[in-house]
C-alpha positions in Angstrom: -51.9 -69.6 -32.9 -50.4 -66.2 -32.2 -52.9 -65.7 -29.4 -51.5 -69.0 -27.2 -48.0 -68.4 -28.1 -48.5 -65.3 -25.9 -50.3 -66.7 -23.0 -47.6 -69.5 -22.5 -45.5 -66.6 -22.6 -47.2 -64.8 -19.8 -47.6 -68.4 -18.1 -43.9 -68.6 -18.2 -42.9 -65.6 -17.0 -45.6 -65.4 -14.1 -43.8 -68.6 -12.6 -40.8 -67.8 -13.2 -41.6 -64.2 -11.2 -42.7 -66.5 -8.6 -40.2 -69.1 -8.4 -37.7 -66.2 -7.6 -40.0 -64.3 -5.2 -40.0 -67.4 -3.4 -37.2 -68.3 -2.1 -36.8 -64.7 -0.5 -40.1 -65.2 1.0 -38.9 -68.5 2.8 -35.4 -66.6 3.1 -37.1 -63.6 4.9 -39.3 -66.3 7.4 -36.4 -68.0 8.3 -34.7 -65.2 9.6 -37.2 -64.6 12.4 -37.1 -67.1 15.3 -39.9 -67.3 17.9 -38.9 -66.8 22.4 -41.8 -68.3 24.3 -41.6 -65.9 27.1 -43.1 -67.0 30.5 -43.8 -64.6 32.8 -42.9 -65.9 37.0 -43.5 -64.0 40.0 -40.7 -64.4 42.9 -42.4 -67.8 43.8 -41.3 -69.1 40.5 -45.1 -69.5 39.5 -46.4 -67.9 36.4 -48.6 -64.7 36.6 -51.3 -65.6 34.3 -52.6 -63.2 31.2 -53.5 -59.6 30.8 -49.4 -58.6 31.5 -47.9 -56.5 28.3 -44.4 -57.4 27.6 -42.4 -55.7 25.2 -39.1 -57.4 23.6 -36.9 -54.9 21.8 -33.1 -54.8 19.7 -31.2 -52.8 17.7 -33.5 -51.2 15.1 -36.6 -52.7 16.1 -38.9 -53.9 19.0 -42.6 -56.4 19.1 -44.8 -56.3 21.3 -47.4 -58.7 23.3 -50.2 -59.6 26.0 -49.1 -63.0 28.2 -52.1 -65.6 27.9 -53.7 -67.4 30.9 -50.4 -69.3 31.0 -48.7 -66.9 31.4 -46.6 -67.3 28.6 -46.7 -64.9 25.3 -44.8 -65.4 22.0 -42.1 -63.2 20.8 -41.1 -62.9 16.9 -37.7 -61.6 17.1 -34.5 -61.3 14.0 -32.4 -64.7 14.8 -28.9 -64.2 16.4 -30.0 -60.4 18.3 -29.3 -59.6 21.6 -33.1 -59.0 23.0 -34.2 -57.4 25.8 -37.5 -58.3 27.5 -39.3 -56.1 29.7 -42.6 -55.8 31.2 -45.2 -52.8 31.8 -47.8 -53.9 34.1 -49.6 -52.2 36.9 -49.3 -55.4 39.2 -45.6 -56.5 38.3 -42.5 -54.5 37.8 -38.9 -55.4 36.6 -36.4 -52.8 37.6 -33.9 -54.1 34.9 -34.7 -56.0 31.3 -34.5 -59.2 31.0 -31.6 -59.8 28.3 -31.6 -62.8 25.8 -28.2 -63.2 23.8 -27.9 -64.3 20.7 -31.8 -65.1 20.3 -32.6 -67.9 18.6 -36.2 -70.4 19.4 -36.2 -70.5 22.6 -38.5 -70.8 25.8 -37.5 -68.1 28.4 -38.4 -67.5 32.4 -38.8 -63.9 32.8 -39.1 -63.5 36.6 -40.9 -60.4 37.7 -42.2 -58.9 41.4 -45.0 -57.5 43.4 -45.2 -53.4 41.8 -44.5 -50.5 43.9 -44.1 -46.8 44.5 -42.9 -44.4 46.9 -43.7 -40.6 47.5 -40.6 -39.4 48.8 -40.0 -35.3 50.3 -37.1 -34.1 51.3 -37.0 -31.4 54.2 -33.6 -29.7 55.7 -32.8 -29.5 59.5 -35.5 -26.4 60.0 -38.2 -28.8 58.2 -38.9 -26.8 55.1 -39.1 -28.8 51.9 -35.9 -28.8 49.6 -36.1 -27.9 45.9 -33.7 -29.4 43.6 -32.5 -32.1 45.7 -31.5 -35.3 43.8 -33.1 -39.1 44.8 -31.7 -42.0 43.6 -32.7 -45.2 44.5 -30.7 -48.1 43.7 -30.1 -52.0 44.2 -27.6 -55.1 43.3 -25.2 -52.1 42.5 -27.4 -50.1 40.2 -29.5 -47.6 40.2 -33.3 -47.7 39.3 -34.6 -44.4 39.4 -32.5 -40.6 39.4 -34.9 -38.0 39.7 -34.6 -34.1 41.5 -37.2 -32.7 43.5 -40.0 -30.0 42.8 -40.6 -27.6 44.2 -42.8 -28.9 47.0 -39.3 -30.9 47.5 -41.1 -33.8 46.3 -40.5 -36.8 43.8 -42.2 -39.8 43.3 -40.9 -43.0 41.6 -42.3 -44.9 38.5 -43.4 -48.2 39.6 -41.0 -50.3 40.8 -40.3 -54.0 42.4 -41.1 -54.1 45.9 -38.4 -54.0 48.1 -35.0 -52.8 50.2 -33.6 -49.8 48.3 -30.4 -47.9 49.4 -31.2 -44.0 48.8 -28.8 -41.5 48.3 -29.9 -37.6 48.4 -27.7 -35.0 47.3 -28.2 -31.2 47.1 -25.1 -28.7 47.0 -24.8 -27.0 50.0 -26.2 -29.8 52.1 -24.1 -32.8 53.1 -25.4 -36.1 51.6 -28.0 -38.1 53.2 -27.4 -42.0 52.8 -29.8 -44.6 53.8 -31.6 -47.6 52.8 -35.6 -47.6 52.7 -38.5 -50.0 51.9 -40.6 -49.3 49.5 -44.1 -51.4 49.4 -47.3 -50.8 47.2 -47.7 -47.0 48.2 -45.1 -45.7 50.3 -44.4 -42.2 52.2 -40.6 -41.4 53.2 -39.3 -37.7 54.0 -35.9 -37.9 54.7 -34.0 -34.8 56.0 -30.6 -33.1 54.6 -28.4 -30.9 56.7 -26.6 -27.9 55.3 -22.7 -27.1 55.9 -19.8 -25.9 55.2 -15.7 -26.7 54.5 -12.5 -24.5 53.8 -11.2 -24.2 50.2 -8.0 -23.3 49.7 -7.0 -21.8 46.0 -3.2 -22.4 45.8 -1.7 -20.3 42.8 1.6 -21.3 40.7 3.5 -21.1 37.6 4.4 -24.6 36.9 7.0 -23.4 34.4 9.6 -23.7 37.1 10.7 -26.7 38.6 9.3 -27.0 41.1 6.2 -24.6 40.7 6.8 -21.2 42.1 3.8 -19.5 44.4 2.3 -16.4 42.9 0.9 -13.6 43.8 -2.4 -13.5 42.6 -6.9 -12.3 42.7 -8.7 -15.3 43.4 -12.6 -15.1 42.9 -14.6 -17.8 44.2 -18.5 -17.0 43.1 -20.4 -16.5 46.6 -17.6 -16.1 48.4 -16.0 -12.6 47.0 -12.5 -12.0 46.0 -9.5 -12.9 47.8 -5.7 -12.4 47.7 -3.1 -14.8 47.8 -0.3 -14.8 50.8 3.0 -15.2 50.4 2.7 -19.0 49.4 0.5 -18.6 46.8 -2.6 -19.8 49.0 -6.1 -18.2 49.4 -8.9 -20.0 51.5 -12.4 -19.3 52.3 -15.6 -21.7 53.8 -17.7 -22.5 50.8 -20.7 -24.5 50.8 -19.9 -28.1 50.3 -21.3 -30.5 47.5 -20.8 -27.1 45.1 -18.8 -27.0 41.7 -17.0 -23.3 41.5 -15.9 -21.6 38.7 -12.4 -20.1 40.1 -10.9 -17.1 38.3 -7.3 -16.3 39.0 -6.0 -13.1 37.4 -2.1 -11.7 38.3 0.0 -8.5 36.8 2.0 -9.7 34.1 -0.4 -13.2 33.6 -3.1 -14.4 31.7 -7.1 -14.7 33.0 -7.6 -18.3 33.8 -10.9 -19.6 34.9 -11.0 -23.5 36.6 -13.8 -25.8 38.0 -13.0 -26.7 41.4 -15.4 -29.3 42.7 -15.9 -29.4 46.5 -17.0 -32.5 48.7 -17.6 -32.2 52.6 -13.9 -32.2 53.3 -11.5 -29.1 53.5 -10.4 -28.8 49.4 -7.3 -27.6 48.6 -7.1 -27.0 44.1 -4.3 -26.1 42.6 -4.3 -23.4 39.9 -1.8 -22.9 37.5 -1.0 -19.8 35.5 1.0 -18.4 32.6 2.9 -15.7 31.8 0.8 -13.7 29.0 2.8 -14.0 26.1 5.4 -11.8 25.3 8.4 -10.9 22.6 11.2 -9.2 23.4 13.5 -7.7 20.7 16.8 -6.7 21.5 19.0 -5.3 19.5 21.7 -1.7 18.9 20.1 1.6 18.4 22.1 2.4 15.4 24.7 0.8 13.7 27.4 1.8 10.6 26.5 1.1 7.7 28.3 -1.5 6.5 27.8 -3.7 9.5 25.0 -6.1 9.9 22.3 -5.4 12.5 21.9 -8.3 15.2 18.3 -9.0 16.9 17.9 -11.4 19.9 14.0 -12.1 20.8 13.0 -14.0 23.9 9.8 -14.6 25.2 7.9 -14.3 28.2 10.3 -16.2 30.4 13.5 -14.7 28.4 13.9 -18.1 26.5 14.9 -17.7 22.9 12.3 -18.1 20.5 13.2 -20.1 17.6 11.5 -20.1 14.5 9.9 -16.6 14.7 9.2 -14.4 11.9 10.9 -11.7 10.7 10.0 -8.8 8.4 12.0 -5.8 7.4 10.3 -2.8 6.2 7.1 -5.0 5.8 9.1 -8.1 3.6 10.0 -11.0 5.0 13.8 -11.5 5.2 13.6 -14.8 7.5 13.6 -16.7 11.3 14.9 -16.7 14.2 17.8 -19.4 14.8 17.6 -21.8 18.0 19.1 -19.0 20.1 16.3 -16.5 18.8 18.9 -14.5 16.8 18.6 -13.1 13.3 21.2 -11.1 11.2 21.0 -8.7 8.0 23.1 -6.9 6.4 23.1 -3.3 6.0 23.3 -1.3 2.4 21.9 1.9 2.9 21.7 4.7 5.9 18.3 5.3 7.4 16.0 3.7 9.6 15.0 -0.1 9.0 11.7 -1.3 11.0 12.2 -4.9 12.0 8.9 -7.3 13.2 8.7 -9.8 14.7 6.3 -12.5 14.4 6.1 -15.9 16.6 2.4 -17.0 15.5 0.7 -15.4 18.7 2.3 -11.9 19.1 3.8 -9.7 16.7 7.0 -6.5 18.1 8.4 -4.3 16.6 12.2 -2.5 16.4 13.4 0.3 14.6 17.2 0.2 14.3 19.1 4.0 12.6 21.9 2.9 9.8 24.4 5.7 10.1 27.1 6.4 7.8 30.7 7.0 9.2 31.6 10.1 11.0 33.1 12.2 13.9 30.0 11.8 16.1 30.7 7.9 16.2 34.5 7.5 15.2 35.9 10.0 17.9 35.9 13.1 20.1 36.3 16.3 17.4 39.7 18.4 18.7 38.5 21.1 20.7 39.1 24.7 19.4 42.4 26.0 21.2 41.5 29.5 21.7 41.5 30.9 25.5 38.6 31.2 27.2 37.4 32.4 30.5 36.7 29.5 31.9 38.9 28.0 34.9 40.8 25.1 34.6 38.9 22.2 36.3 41.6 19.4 36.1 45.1 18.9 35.7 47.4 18.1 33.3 51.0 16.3 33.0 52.9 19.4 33.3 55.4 20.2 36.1 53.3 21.7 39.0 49.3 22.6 39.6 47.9 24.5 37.1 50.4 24.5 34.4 49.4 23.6 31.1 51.0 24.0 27.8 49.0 27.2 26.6 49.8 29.0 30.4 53.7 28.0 29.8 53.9 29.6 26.4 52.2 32.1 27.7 54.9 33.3 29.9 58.0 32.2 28.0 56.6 34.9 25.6 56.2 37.6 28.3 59.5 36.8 29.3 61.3 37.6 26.2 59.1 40.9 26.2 60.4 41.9 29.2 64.6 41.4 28.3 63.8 43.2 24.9 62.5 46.4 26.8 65.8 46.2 29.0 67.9 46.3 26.2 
């Protein structure tokens, strides 16, 4: 009795494992919906078997062989945005063909004749190019973007049959633009030509309004080193087709390096340049102590800088105000070493706290003894010469000379 309770018990919970596997299994089939691709040739009539197609989508791809139809059958997730392309010696597309949304479907997927084309590029003195770049393209793409070897040669993947524009482009060399036909096997050496077009490196310092000229050492790589005129300008004949890495460097300025990209016209690029940074502190020598010491920093371009650090004796003591001035007060004699601190640069000031005396409240008297020394200016007495020492002087002889007489 024991021994069946426990096989209906198995019995029971083996359906009921298979009842719920079930529905996902359904779930899971119901989720993939079948394209039945057929596979045309520009005359609208299908290609027959043997052709691979592949159909691919986010996170996933299938693949298949087209029967004699020429149609093959495509298991894809429902409601995906496919793309269908084919990889077949005979027939080429140069772009997928896209299905939206998929869902069961039947599809035309029209294809061409294959081709491919052997293409060398050779400049004006017929030597081969290395490094040049082909692209072909068509209906505003396009199809293939490859660079030369160094026989100067590419040649395509397989592509449809056809009218191609081609553009070459190699710096130094202007670029060659044409159209070619490419059939089942096909040769093409087009030619580039090399030249050259003036650059011109105009310096500034767009702080002011408008941008002054500078001054300046412009290096263009290839071209050496050059020196601004009066405007600001330096120009030189560069290759054209060519990025450049420009450095500017100027007295007073920081290094800066730009990417000037040059076409086959005269270039003119604009460089702009700032002052390296700087802090100016300005503030008395010494000052009594008692009085509070003043510092005014600017920058760079004399602006006040606001919000700037500011440390006495190594402890901070607080910022500049909007006008770049700070205050302390004094409450001992000595020097006090203020810096200065806006985030970037750091200055320094060392101001002398004096206490009160001669040397800064006046002009000691001088000693009234004689000397030998000549009078070098006059006085406010009654003639040239007089002072009031020289007129005591000789109301004393004076009354010498009546005693005696007496």
């Amino acid at each position: 009795m024991g021994s069946t309770r426990v096989s209906v018990g198995l019995c029971i919970v083996l359906l009921v494992g298979m009842a719920a596997a079930f529905p996902a299994a359904v779930s899971a089939q119901q989720d993939q919906v079948t394209i039945t691709a057929t596979i045309v040739n520009q005359d609208g009539r299908s290609v027959g078997g043997g052709v691979d197609v592949t159909a691919a989508w986010e996170g996933g791809s299938v693949n298949g062989t087209t029967a004699s139809s020429g149609q093959v059958l495509l298991d894809v997730p429902r409601g995906a945005n496919v793309s269908i392309q084919v990889e077949d010696d005979q027939y080429a597309r140069n772009v997928p063909y896209t299905v939206t949304d998929a869902s069961a479907q039947s599809v035309e997927v029209p294809v061409s004749e294959s081709g491919t084309a052997t293409i060398t590029v050779r400049n004006k003195a017929n030597q081969t190019v290395e490094d040049a770049r082909v692209r072909l393209y068509r209906s505003g793409r396009y199809v293939t973007d490859q660079r030369t070897g160094a026989n100067g040669t590419v040649t395509t993947p397989p592509v449809e049959q056809g009218s191609y524009g081609m553009h070459i482009r190699k710096s130094g060399y202007f670029t060659n633009r044409t159209r070619v036909s490419i059939g089942d096997r096909s040769e093409i050496t087009p030619t580039i030509e090399a030249g050259e077009v003036l650059l011109t490196v105009s310096v500034v310092d767009d702080y002011f309004d408008p941008a002054e000229p500078r001054n300046a050492s412009v290096r263009v790589p290839s071209a050496g080193t050059l020196q601004t005129n009066d405007d600001g300008n330096a120009t030189v004949r560069v290759p054209v087709n060519t990025d450049y890495d420009v450095t500017v460097t100027a007295d007073g300025y920081d290094r800066r390096q730009q990417t000037v990209s040059v076409g086959e016209s005269d270039t003119v690029a604009t460089v702009s340049i700032d002052r390296t940074d700087r802090l100016e502190i300005s503030a008395r020598d010494r000052v009594l102590l008692g009085n509070p010491i003043a510092l005014e920093v600017t920058d760079e371009y004399d602006d006040p800088v606001e919000g700037a650090t500011v440390s006495q004796d190594g402890q901070e003591v607080g910022t500049t105000d909007a006008s770049g001035e700070f205050e302390v007060d004094t409450d001992s004699a000595g020097p006090v070493t203020f810096t200065v601190d806006d985030g970037d640069v750091q200055e320094e000031v060392t101001v002398e706290v004096v206490e009160a005396s001669a040397e800064l409240t006046g002009t000691p008297i001088p000693d009234s003894t004689p000397t030998d020394t000549e009078p070098t200016g006059t006085s406010g007495g009654s003639g040239p010469g007089f002072t009031p020492v020289t007129v005591a002087a000789a109301l004393a002889l004076l009354s010498l000379v009546a005693a005696r007489r007496r």
